[in-house]
N, C-alpha and C positions, 0 to 999 in steps of 0.2 A: 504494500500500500504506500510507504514511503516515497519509492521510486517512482510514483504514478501523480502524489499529490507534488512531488518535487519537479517533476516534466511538465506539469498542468501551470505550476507557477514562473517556469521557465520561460516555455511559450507563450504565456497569456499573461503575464505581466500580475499587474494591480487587480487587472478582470479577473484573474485565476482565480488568484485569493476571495475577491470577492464570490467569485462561484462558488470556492471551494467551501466558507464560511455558511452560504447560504445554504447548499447541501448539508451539513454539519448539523443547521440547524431544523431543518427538513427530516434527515435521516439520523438521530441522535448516534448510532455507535460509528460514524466516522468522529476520531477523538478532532474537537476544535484546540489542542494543545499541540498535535504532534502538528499539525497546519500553520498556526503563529512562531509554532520552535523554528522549523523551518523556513516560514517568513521572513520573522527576524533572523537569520543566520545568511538569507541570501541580499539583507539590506549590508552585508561585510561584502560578496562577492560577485554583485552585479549594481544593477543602475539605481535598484529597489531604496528609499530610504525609508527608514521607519516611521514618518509622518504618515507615506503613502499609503507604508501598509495597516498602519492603525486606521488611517482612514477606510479605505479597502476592505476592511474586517469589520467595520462598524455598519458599511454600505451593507455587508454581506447580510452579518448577523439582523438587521433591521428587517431587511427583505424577506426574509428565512420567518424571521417574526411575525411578520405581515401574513404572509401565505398560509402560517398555520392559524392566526389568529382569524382570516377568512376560512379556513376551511370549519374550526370553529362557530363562524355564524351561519354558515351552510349548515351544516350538521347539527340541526340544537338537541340537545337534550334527550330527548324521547328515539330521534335516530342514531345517536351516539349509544344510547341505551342497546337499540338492536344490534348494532355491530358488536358491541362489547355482548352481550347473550350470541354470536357467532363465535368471533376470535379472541375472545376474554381471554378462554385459557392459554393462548399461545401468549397474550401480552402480560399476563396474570391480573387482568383486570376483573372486577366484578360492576353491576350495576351501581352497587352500595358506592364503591368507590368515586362511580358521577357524580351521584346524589351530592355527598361528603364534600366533592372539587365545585359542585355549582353553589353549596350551601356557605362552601369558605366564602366563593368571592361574593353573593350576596351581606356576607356579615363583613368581609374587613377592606373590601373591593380593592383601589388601587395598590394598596400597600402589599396582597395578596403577589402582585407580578413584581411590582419592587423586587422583595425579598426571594424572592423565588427564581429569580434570574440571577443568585451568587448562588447556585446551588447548582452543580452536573446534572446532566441528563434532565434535571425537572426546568432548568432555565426554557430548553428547546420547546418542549413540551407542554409550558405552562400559557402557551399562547392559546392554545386551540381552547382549554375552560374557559377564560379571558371573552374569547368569542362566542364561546355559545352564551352566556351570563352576559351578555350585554352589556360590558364595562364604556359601550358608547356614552352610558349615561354619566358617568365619571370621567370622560374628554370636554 
């Protein structure tokens, strides 16, 4: 995988990175660590400077945000529900567990994604409850 996100960022610059960030954030087990080590490692050995790529990574991660927090409002609740009674077990989801994520952001809303984006794996993740709970009303 190394060799692939390091060719992606060769060739495609700032875009990589930002593709690669936004997939990251889309697909949670691409790690967003092994992609910034190597980021910043290539602002030493090519044109790349670390402005770019903080930038580039921020692009990434936002859009990556975006996409799931629509797929989120696409999906509310009740059809989040049926997918999870399909594929729960492969994600180890249960219904309860919707319930649980639409009842947090209804009680502590914004702060809910705040907090939740310094945390692996639930930062990418915690877009899509975001979206189905309606936090427009908290914009």
């Amino acid at each position: 995988m190394e060799s692939w996100i390091t060719s992606v960022m060769e060739q495609f610059g700032y875009f990589g990175i930002a593709l690669l960030i936004l997939l990251e954030n889309v697909f949670p087990p691409i790690p967003s660590e092994v992609i910034l080590t190597f980021g910043g490692f290539m602002t030493t050995k090519s044109d790349l400077t670390v402005l770019g790529v903080v930038v580039a990574s921020t692009i990434g991660s936002v859009g990556g945000a975006v996409i799931l927090y629509w797929v989120g409002r696409i999906l509310n609740v009740e059809r989040i529900e049926r997918i999870i009674e399909k594929w729960g077990k492969y994600l180890r989801l249960t219904k309860e567990d919707v319930r649980k994520a639409d009842a947090w952001f209804d009680k502590y809303g914004p702060w809910t994604v705040f907090f939740c984006r310094f945390i692996p794996l639930i930062r990418s993740l915690i877009s899509v409850p975001a979206g189905m709970s309606g936090m427009n009303q908290w914009l």
